[in-house]
C-alpha positions in Angstrom: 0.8 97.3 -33.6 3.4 96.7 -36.2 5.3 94.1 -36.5 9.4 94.5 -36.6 10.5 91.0 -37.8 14.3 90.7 -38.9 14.0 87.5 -41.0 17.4 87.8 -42.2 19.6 85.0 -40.5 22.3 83.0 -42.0 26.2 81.8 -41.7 29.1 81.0 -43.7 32.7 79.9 -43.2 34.3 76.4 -41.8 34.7 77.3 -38.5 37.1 76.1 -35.3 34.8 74.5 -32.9 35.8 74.4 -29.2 36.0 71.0 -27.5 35.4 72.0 -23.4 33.0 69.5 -22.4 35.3 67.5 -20.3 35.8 70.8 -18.8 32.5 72.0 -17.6 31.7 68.3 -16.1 34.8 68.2 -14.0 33.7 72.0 -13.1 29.8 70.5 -12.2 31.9 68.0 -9.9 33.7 70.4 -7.7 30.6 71.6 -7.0 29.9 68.7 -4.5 32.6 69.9 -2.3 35.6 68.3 -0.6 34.4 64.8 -0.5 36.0 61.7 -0.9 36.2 59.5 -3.9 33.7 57.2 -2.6 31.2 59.8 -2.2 31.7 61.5 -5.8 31.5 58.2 -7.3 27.9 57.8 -5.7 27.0 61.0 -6.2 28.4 60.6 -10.3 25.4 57.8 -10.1 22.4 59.8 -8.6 19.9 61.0 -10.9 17.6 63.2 -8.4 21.0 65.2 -6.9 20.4 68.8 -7.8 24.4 68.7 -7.8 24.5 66.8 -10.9 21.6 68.2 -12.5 23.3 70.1 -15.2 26.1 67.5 -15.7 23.2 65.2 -16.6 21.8 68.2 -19.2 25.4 68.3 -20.6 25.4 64.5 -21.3 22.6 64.3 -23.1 24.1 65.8 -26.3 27.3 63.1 -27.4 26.6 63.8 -31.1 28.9 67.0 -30.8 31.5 68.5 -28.3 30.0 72.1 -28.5 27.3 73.8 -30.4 27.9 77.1 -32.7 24.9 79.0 -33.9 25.0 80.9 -36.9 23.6 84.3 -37.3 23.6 87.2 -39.6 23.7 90.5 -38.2 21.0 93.2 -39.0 23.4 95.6 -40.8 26.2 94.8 -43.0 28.7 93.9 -40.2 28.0 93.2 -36.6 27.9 96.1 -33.9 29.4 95.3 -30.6 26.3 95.9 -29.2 24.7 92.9 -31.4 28.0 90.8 -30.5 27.0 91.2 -26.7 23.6 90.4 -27.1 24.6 87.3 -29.2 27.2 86.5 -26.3 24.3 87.0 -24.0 22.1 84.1 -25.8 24.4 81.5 -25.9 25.4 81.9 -22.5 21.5 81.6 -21.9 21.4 78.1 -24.1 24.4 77.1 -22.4 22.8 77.4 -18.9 19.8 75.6 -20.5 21.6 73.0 -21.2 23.9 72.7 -18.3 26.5 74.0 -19.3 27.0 72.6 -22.5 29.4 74.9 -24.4 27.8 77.4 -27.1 29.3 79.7 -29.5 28.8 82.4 -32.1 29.6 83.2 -35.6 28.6 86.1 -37.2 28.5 86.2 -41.1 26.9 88.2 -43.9 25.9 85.8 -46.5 22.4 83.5 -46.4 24.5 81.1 -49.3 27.0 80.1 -46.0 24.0 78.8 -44.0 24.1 75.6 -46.2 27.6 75.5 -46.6 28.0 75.7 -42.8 25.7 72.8 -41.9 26.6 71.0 -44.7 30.3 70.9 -43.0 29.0 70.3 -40.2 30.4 73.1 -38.8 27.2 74.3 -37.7 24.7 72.9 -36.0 22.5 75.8 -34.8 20.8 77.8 -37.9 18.9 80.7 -37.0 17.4 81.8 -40.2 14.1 83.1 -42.3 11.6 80.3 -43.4 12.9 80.0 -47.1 16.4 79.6 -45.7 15.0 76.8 -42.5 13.6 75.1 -46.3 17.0 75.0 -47.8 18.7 73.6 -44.7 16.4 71.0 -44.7 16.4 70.2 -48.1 19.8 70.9 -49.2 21.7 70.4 -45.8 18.9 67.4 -44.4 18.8 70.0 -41.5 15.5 69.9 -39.1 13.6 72.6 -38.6 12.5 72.7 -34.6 11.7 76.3 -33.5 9.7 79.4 -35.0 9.8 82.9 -33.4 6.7 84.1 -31.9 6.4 88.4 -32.3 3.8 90.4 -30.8 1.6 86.8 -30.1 2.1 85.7 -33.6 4.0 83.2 -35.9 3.8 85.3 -39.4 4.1 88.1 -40.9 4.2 90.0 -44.1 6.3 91.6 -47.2 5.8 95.1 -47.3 5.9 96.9 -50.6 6.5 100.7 -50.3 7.6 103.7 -52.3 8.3 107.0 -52.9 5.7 107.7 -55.5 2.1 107.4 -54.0 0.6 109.0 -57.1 1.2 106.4 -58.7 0.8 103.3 -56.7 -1.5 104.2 -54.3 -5.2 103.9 -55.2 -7.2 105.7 -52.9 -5.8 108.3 -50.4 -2.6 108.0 -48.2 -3.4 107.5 -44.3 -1.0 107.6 -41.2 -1.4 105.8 -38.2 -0.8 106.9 -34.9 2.7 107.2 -34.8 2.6 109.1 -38.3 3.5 106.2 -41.0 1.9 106.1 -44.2 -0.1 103.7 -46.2 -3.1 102.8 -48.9 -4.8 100.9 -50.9 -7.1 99.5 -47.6 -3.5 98.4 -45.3 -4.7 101.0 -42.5 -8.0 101.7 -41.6 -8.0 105.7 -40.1 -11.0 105.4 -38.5 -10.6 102.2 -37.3 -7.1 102.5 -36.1 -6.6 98.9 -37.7 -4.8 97.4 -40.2 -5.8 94.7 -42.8 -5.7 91.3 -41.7 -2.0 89.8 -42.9 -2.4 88.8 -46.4 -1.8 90.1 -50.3 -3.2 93.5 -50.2 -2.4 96.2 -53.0 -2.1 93.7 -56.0 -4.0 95.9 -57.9 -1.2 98.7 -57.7 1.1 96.0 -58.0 -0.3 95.6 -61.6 0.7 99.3 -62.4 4.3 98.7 -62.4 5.8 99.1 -65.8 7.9 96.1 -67.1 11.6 96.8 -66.2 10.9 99.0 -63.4 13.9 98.5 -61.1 13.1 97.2 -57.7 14.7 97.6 -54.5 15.0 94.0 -52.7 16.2 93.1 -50.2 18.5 90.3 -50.4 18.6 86.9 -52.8 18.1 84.5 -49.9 15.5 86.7 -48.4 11.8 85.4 -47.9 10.0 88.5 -47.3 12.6 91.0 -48.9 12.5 88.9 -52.2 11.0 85.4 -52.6 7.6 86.5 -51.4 7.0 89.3 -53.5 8.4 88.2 -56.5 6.4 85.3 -56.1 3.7 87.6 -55.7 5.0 89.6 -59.0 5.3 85.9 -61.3 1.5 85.2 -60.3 0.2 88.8 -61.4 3.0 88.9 -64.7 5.0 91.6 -63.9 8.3 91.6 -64.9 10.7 94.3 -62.9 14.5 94.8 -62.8 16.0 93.0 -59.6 18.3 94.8 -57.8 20.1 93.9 -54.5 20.2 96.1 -51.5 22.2 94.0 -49.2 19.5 94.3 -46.2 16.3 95.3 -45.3 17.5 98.9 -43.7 19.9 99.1 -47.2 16.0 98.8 -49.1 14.6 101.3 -47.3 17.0 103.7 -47.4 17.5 103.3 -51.2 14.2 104.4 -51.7 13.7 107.1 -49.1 16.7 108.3 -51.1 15.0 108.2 -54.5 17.6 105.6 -55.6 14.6 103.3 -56.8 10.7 104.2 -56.6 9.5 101.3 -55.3 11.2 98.8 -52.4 10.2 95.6 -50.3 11.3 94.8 -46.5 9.7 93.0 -43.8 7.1 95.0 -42.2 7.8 97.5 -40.7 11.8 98.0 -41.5 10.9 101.5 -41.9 11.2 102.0 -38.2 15.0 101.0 -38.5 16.4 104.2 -40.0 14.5 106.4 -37.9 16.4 107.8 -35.9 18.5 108.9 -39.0 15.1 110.0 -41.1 12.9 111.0 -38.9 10.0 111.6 -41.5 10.8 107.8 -43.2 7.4 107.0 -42.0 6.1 109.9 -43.5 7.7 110.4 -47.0 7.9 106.5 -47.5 4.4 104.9 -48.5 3.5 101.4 -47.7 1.0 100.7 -50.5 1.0 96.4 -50.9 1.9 93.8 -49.1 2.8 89.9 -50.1 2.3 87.0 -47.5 1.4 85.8 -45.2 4.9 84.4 -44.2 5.6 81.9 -41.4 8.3 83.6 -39.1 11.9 83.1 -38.9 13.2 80.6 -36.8 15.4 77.7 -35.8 17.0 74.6 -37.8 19.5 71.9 -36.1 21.9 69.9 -38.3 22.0 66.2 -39.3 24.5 65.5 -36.6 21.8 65.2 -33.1 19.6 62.1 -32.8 16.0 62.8 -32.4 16.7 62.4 -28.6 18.8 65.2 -28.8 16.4 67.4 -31.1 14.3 67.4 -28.1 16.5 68.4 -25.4 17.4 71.0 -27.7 13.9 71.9 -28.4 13.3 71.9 -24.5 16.3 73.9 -23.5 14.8 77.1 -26.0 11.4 76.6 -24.9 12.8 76.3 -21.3 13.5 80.2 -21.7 11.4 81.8 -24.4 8.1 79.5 -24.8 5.9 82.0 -22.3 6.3 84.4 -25.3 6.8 87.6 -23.8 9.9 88.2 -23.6 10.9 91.9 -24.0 14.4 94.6 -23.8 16.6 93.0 -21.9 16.1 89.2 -22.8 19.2 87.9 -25.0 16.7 86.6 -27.1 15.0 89.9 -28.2 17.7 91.7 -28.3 19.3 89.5 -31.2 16.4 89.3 -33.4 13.4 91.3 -31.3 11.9 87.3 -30.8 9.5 87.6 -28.1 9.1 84.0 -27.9 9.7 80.5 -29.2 6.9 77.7 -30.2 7.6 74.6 -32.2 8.0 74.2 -35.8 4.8 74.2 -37.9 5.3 71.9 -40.6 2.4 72.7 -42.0 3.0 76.6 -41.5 6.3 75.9 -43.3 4.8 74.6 -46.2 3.7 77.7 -47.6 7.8 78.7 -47.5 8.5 75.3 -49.1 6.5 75.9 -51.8 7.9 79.4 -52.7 10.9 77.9 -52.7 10.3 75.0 -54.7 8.8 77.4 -57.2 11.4 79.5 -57.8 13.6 75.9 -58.0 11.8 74.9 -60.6 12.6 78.6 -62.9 
């Protein structure tokens, strides 16, 4: 199966956060009931009560009166159907936390993640591995989560175009639901596909100097970082350009804007419904990787006591890794799951981005 990774996360803006967690203790303590002071008071002490279970969760984070988690939608702007969903998660954090109040902020621009934790504005980042990098390096942010898709913690660049006579080495094979791709990606008779790695580099080598790209976005692993990594180690110089998002990529060149484009794998999927034969007349012929997935980074305000009962309160919901339609967290960014950071996965971002830091 193919994996449909949005990687694209970030935040910008200085943002108003709301102080309510007076409120939802005093809530927690009407809870108990009519009872009299001397009662609340012993029951304000009692650490096995179920009562006070999530007024306990709440205390545990003093570092900051709410949470905000930034997020960039998968389009330009965000739908009201990805605001809901969005809604839908933090409510689910909150309730992990008991009742700890968590917000949302929207933005459009990887360049405000940093700005945003650097503020401390924003403690939450949910963002692609080069961007978790930055936050840690440039905003001393801690990486603590990674998305899980379809049982795994990577995934891949894709490379595709609209000219597979010239890019594509060998003959062009669709899978089962009728995408195309080369140069050894998909096995026909197999049903498989390559194992996630560079494939294609030898195409790769046939693009002329100055060829104009279509990437994805400046901040984005898998839509640029990657594979012009990928580009610098075979010495291929192209023309950057900028689509804006993974779906603006794809679309440029199923449009013939630019013969040759980069997503995650498999954006083509995301205009679909709009071009049905995308998957058809769009050839995925290399890819760049493999890339550690997307995840989650907390800012320099929470102790490490508090990294952990943040830590705890995600896993508490999404660590069985199968979550599906439905869950708040799937329906953001099609996460399936949550497992701890790999540092040593993470690496492998680092040092892409440490690379192109040092151009």
């Amino acid at each position: 199966m193919r994996m449909n990774t949005k990687s694209a996360f970030a935040l910008a803006s200085v943002l108003t956060l709301t102080l309510a967690a007076c409120a939802g203790d005093e809530e927690d303590l009407d809870a108990n009931g009519d009872e009299d002071e001397e009662t609340t008071d012993t029951d304000d002490t009692d650490t096995n009560g179920d009562d006070n279970g999530d007024a306990e969760a709440a205390g545990e984070i003093t570092s900051v009166d709410s949470i905000t988690i930034g997020l960039v939608p998968a389009t330009e702007s965000a739908t009201e159907a990805e605001e809901e969903n969005a809604d839908a998660l933090a409510e689910e954090l909150s309730e992990a936390l008991g009742g700890f109040p968590v917000d949302i902020f929207f933005a459009d621009s990887y360049l405000g993640v940093i700005s945003g934790m650097q503020t401390g504005d924003v403690q939450l980042v949910m963002s692609g591995p080069v961007g978790m990098i930055q936050a840690e390096d440039e905003a001393d942010g801690t990486p603590i989560l990674q998305s899980i898709r379809y049982g795994s913690d990577n995934y891949v660049t894709q490379w595709f175009t609209n000219d597979p006579d010239t890019y594509c080495l060998d003959d062009v094979v669709q899978d089962e639901e009728g995408y195309s791709f080369c140069n050894g990606i998909y096995d026909e008779e197999s049903g498989e596909f390559a194992e996630y790695g560079p494939m294609g580099e030898d195409a790769l080598e046939l693009i002329e100097d100055g060829t104009s790209v279509a990437y994805v976005e400046e901040g984005s692993a898998s839509g640029f970082y990657f594979p012009q990594t990928q580009l610098n180690d075979l010495g291929v110089e192209v023309d950057a350009q900028f689509a804006g998002g993974h779906d603006q990529a794809v679309t440029a060149v199923y449009n013939g804007d630019f013969p040759i484009g980069t997503s995650f794998d498999d954006a083509r999927q995301n205009i679909e419904d709009e071009n049905p034969d995308v998957g058809e007349e769009l050839v995925v012929f290399a890819w760049a990787g493999p890339i550690p997935n997307d995840g989650i980074v907390a800012s320099n305000q929470f102790d490490d006591e508090e990294l952990q009962v943040l830590t705890d309160a995600w896993l508490s919901f999404a660590e069985s890794g199968d979550l599906d339609e439905g869950d708040p967290l799937y329906d953001v960014y099609e996460i399936n799951g949550l497992a701890p950071a790999d540092e040593e996965a993470l690496d492998v971002a680092r040092q892409v981005y440490l690379d192109f830091g040092d151009e």
